[in-house]
C-alpha positions as CSV (number, residue, x, y, z in Angstrom):
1,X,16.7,58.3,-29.2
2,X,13.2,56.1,-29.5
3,X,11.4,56.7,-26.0
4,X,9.7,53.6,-24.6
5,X,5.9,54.5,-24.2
6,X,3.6,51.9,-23.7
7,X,0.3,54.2,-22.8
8,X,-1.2,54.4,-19.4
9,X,-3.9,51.7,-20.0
10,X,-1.9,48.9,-20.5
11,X,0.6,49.9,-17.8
12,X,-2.0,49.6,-15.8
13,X,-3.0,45.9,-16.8
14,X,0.4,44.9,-16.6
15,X,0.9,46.4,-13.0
16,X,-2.6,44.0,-12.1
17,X,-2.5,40.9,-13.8
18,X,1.3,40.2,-14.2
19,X,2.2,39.9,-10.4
20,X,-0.9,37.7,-10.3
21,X,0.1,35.2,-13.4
22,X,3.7,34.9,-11.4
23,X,2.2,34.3,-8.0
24,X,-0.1,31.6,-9.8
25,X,3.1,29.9,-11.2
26,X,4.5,29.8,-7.9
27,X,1.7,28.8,-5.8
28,X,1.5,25.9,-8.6
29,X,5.0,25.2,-7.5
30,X,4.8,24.8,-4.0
31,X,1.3,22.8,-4.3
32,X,3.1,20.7,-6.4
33,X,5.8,20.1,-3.8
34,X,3.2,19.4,-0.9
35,X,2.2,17.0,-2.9
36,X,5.7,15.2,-3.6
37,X,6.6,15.5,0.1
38,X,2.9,13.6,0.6
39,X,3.4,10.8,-1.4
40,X,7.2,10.0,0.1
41,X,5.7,10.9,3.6
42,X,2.7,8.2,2.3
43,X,5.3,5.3,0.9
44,X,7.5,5.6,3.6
45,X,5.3,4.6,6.5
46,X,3.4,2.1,3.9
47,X,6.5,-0.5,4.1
48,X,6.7,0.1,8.0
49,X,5.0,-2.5,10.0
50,X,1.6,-1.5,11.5
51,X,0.9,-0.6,15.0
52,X,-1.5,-1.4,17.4
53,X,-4.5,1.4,18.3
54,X,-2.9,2.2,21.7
55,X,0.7,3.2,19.7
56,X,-0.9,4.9,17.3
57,X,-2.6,7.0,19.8
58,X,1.3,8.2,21.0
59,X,1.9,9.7,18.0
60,X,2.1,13.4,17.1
61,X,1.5,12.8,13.5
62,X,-0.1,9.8,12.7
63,X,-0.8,10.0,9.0
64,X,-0.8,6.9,7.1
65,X,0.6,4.7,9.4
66,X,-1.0,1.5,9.4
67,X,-2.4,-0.1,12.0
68,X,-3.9,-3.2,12.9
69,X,-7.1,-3.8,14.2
70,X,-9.2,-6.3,16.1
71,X,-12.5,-5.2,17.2
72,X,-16.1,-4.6,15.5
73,X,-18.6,-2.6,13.2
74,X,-21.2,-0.4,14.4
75,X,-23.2,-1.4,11.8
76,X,-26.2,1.5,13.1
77,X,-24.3,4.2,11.9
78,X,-23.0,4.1,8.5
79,X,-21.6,7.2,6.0
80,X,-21.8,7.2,2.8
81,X,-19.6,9.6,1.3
82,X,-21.0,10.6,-1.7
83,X,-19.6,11.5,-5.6
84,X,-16.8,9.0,-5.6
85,X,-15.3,8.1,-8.6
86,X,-13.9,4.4,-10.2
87,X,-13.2,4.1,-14.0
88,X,-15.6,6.3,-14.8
89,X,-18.2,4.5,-12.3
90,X,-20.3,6.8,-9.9
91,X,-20.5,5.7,-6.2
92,X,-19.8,6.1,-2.6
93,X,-17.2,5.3,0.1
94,X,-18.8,3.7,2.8
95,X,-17.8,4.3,6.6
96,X,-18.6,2.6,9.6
97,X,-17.7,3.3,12.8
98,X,-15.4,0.3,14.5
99,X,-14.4,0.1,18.1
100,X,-10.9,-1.4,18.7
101,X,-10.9,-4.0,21.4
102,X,-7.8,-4.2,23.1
103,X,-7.7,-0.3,23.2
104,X,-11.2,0.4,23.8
105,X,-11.0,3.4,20.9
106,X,-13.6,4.4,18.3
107,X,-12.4,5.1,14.8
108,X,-14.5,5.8,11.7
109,X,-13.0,2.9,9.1
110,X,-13.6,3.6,5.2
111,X,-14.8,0.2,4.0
112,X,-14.2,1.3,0.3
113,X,-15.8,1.7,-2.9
114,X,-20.0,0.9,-3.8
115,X,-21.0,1.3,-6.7
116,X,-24.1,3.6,-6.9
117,X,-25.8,3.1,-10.3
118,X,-29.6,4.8,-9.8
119,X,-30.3,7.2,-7.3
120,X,-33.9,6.0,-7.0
121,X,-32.4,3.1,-4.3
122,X,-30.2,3.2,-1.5
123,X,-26.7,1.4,-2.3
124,X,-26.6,-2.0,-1.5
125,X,-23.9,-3.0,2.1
126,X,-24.0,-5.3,4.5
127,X,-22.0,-5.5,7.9
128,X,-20.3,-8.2,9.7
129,X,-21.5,-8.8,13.2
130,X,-18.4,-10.7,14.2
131,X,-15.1,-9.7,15.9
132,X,-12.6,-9.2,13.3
133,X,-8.9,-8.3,12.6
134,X,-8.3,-5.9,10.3
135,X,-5.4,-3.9,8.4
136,X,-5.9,-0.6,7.7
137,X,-3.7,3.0,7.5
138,X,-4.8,6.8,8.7
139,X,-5.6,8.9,6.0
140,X,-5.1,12.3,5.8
141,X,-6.5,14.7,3.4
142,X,-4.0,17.0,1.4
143,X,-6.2,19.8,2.0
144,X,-9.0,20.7,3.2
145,X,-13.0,19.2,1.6
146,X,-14.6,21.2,-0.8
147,X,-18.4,21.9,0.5
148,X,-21.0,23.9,-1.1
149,X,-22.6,23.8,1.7
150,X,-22.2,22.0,5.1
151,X,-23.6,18.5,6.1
152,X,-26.3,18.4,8.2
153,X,-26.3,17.1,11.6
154,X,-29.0,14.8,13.0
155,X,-29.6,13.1,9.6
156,X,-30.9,10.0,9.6
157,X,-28.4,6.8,8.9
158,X,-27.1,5.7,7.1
159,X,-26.2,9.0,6.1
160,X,-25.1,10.4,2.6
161,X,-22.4,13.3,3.6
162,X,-19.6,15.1,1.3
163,X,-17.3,15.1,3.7
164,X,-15.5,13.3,6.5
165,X,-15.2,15.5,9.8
166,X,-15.0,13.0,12.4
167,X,-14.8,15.1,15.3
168,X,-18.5,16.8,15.0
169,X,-19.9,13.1,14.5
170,X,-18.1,11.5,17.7
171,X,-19.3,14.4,19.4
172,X,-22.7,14.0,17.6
173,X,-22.9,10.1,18.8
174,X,-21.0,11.1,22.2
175,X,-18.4,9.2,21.9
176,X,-14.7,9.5,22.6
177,X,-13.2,8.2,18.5
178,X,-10.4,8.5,16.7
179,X,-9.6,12.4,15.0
180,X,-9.0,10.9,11.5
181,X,-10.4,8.5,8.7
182,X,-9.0,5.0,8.6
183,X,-9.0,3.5,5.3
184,X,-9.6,-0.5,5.6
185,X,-7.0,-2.7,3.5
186,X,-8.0,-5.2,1.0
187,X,-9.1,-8.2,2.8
188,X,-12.8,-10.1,3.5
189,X,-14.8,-6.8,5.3
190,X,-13.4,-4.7,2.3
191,X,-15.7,-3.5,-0.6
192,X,-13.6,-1.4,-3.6
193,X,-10.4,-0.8,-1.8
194,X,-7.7,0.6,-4.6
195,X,-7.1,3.5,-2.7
196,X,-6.1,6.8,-4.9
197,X,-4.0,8.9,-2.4
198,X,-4.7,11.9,-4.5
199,X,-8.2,11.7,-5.2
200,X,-8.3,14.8,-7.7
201,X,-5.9,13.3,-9.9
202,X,-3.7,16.5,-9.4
203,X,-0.2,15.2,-8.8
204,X,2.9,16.7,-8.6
205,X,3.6,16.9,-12.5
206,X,0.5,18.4,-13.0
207,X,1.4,21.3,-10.8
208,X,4.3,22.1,-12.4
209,X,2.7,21.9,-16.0
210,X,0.5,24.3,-14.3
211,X,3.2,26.5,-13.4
212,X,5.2,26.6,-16.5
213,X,2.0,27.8,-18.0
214,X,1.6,30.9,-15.9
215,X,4.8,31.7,-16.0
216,X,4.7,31.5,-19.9
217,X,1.6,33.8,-20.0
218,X,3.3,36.1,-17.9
219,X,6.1,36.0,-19.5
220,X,3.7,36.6,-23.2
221,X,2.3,39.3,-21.3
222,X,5.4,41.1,-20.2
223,X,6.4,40.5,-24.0
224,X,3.7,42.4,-25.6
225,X,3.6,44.8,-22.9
226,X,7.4,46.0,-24.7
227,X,6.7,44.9,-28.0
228,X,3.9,47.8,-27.7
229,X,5.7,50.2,-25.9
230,X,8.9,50.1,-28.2
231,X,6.1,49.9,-31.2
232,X,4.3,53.1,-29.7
233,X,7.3,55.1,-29.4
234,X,8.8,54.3,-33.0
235,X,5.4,55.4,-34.8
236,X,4.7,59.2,-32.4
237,X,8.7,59.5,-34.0
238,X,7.9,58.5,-37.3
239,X,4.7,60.8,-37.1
240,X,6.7,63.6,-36.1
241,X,9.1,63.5,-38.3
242,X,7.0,63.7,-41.2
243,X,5.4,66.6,-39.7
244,X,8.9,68.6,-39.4
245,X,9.2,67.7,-42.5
């Protein structure tokens, strides 16, 4: 009877790498998921009608619920979010704060897309002085920003940042604002406003291509990982039977 004997070195890469190839696959899995329960969660409260300031401040989970406002620009304190991509365009998202009137709230509204074509000048914005009414929705990111390394505080503005955290810059400007980002809708105080929920490009498909591919290595892996053993064992048997004989 052939023996199975696969050597102690590659038992011991199996043992390491293939539980990590088929927790890959399934982290892929349920990443991919989030992302599919985002983008129902996202298109469901898109055809809803928006609510005022003072209603969306009731709710418990208030992503991407539109919301109309009426109120004006802090035009002193602007954000530039910096390496945004359009076709293939560098730029920023720019972000001002806006005060609702009727509700008296701050909220940090994403005006949309600038094109940033030389860093040797500032982009180019302006900002209405006027009351206005304005559509917009909450956004919420998917996960949490990537930073090398945190913003600074006490910057001067406008301000170019890599992230969005609008708690430390109400604080920052002592003011009582809104927790989120609110993205502005197309309309006459919008720059670049074709808003890609998933800004990566990673959607759900993608994920689960993802997966299948470290489940398919893992599944290689396990492969070879027999294929040797079963080979192993059948030449020691061939090797000592030729000595016996």
């Amino acid at each position: 009877m052939t023996r199975f004997r696969p050597g102690f070195a590659p038992t011991l890469v199996v043992l390491a790498v293939l539980p990590l190839l088929v927790f890959l696959g399934f982290w892929q899995l349920d990443r991919g998921e989030q992302k599919r329960e985002l983008l129902n969660h996202y298109a469901e409260r898109q055809v809803a009608a928006p609510v005022t300031v003072g209603q969306l401040l009731t709710f418990d989970d208030p992503a991407f619920r539109r919301v109309q406002l009426r109120g004006h620009f802090d035009g002193q304190h602007s954000l530039l979010l910096d390496n945004r991509m359009r076709d293939g365009k560098v730029g920023v998202e720019l972000l001002q704060p806006f005060q609702d009137q009727a509700s008296g709230q701050w909220l940090w509204l994403n005006r949309g897309w600038l094109p940033w074509p030389s860093r040797l000048k500032p982009p180019e914005f302006s900002t209405p002085e006027q009351i206005l009414d304005i559509q917009a929705w909450v956004y919420e990111s998917p996960g949490a920003p990537f930073q090398l390394h945190p913003d600074p505080l006490g910057a001067p503005w406008p301000r170019l940042v890599t992230a969005v955290m609008p708690a430390k810059l109400w604080a920052e400007l002592g003011r009582e604002g809104f927790a989120d980002e609110v993205r502005i809708a197309p309309g006459p105080a919008a720059y670049l406003a074709d808003w890609p929920l998933i800004s990566t490009g990673m959607g759900p498909e993608k994920h689960t291509a993802y997966a299948v591919q470290w489940f398919a290595m893992a599944l290689a892996l396990l492969g070879l990982y027999l294929y040797l053993g079963w080979h192993t064992a059948q030449e020691k048997r061939h090797g000592n039977g030729h000595q016996s004989a």
